[in-house]
C-alpha positions in Angstrom: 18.1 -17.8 29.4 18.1 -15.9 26.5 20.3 -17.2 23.3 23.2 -15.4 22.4 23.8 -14.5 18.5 27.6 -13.9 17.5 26.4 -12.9 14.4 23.6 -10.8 12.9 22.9 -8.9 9.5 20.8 -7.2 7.2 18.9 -9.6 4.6 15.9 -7.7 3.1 14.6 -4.2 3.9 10.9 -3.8 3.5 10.7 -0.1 2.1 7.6 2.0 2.4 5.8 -0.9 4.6 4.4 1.5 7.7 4.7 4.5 8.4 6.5 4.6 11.3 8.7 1.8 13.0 7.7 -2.0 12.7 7.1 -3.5 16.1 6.3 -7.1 15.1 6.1 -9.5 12.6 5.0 -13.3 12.2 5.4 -15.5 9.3 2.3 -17.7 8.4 2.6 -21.9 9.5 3.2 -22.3 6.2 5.5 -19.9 5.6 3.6 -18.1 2.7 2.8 -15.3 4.1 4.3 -12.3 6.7 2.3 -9.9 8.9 3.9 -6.8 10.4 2.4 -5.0 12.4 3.4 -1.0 13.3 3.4 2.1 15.3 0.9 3.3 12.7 -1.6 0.9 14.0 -1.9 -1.2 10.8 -1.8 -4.6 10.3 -0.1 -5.6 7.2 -0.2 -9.0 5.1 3.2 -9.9 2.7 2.9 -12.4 -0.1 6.4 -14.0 -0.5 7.4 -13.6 -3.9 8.2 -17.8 -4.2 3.9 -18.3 -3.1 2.6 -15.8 -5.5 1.2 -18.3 -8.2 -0.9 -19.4 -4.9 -2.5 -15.8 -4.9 -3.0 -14.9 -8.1 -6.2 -16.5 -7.9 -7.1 -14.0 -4.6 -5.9 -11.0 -6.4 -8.2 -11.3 -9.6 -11.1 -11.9 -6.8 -10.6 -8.6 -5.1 -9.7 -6.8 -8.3 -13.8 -7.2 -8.7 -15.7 -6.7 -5.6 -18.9 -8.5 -6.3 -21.7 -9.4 -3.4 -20.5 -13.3 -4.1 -16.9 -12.7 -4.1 -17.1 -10.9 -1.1 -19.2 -13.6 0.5 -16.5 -15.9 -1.0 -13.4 -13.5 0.5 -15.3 -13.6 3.7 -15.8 -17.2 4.0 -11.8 -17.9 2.9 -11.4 -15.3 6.1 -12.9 -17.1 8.5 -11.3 -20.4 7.5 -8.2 -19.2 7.3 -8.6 -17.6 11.1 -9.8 -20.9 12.4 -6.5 -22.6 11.4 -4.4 -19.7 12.6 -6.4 -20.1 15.9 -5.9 -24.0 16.1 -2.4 -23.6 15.5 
């Protein structure tokens, strides 16, 4: 059976985020992180404003797309989508 909300609103609109309507979205285990995905066929990752110290390291990484920091972005990739896929 499907619950029954008395009571919904508005927290947060994400402005600009797809073009187009959002048709889903899923925060990360930890709770860092939310994808949406849209009509626009793109897959979007959100860094919540409370885990950005967490990132900041990431960010300066891709600012400078080197052969090692890719190989070092790709490696964080693939660990990160074997704990998303264990979960």
């Amino acid at each position: 059976e499907q619950p029954q909300f008395d009571k919904t609103q508005l927290l947060q609109t994400i402005v600009n985020a797809h073009n187009g309507p959002i048709w889903c979205m899923k925060f990360s285990p930890d709770g860092q992180l939310l994808a949406t995905g849209g009509q626009d066929s793109l897959l979007k990752v959100w860094v919540l404003k409370s885990a950005q110290p967490h990132f900041d390291d990431f960010s300066r990484m891709t600012a400078d797309p080197s052969k090692q920091q890719n190989e070092i972005l790709t490696r964080r990739f693939h660990e990160f989508h074997q704990t998303i896929s264990s979960e």
